[in-house]
C-alpha positions, 0 to 999 in steps of 0.5 A, a space after each residue: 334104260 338098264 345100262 346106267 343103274 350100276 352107277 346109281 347111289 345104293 339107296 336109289 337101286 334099294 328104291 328101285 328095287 322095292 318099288 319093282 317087288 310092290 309094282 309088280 306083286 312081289 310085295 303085297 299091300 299092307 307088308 312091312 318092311 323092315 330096316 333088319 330085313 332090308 339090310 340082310 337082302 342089300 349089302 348096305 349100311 342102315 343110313 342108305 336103308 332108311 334114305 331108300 324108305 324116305 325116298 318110297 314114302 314120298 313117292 307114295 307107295 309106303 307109308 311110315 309109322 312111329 313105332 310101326 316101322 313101314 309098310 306097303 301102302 295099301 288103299 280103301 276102296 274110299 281112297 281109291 275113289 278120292 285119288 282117282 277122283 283127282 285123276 280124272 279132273 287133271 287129266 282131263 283137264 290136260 288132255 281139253 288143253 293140247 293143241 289139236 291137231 297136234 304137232 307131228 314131231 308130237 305124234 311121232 314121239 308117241 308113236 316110238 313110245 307106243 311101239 317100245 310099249 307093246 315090244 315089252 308087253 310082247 317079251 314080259 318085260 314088266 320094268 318096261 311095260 311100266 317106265 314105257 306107260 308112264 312116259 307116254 301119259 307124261 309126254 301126251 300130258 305135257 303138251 298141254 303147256 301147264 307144268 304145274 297140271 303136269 306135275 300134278 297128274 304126275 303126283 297123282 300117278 305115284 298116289 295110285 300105283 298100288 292099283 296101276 300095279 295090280 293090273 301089271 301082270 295081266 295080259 288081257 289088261 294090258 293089251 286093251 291099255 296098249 289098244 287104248 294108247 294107240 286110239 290117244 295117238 290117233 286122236 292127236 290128228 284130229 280136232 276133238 278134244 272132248 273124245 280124247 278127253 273121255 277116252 283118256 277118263 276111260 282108260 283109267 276105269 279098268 284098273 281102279 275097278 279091279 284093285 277095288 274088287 280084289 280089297 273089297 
């Protein structure tokens, strides 16, 4: 997945680079970035700089100020409850509408995806451990059938990285998301939507618990 990043466009590996320094801690909530700062890390004009902060700001994890500059977004417990509010109705509104049981080629696309998963929680790869995690809720999500839910669980995902991020340096977390993903695969083989749903609710409880008591 890393092969390709030489030929991106500078303010795509500036994005890219900030967005691993936030996910995975480097960058705490609440730290400016500055235009002068960034361009004496990256070897680039101000014109890519500023692209690389608009690109950040849309996806949700900075948030830019008049005559503040940007900063990394960082979230009330208040807030943390709202997004996660709208989480849980997408997805569990997604995970009621795929067909159960579901397809096999389905499944065993999970299957690869849990596998990759748990190889870079193994080897410490967090820039895996996160590109894997948001490929299997977007693959398990997108059989639902409704882009337009999917796009919005998606949305919703950007929303709440600063708190999926927390928890991305903890083994014992990630482990029982691991755990938690291989329960979803199982559940594809059966008929009830309603325990998929749950548990697909359920999985999001750890990390909004832990972002809200390290704020508060």
């Amino acid at each position: 997945m890393t092969e390709h990043h030489e030929t991106e466009p500078e303010d795509v590996k500036i994005v890219r680079a900030l967005e691993e320094d936030i996910i995975f801690g480097r960058l705490a909530p609440g730290s400016r970035l500055t235009e002068d700062k960034l361009l004496s890390r990256f070897p680039v004009t101000r014109h890519f700089v500023r692209q690389a902060l608009v690109q950040l700001e849309q996806m949700g994890v900075v948030v830019r100020e008049r005559n503040k500059g940007a900063t990394v977004r960082s979230l009330t417990p208040s807030e943390v409850e709202q997004i996660y509010a709208v989480r849980e109705l997408v997805q569990r509104q997604a995970a009621l509408m795929i067909p159960l049981p579901a397809p096999q080629g389905l499944i065993d696309e999970l299957q690869e995806i849990h596998k990759e998963h748990g190889e870079h929680i193994e080897a410490g790869y967090l820039r895996g451990v996160h590109e894997t995690n948001d490929r299997f809720h977007l693959t398990l999500f997108g059989a639902c059938g409704n882009k337009y839910l999917v796009q919005a669980i998606e949305l919703y995902m950007r929303y709440s990285l600063p708190v999926r991020a927390n928890s991305m340096a903890d083994r014992a977390a990630l482990d029982i998301s691991h755990s938690q993903h291989r329960l979803m695969i199982e559940m594809l083989g059966g008929r009830d939507n309603w325990v998929l749903a749950q548990l697909c609710v359920d999985h999001l409880q750890p990390s909004k618990k832990r972002y809200i008591g390290l704020v508060e």
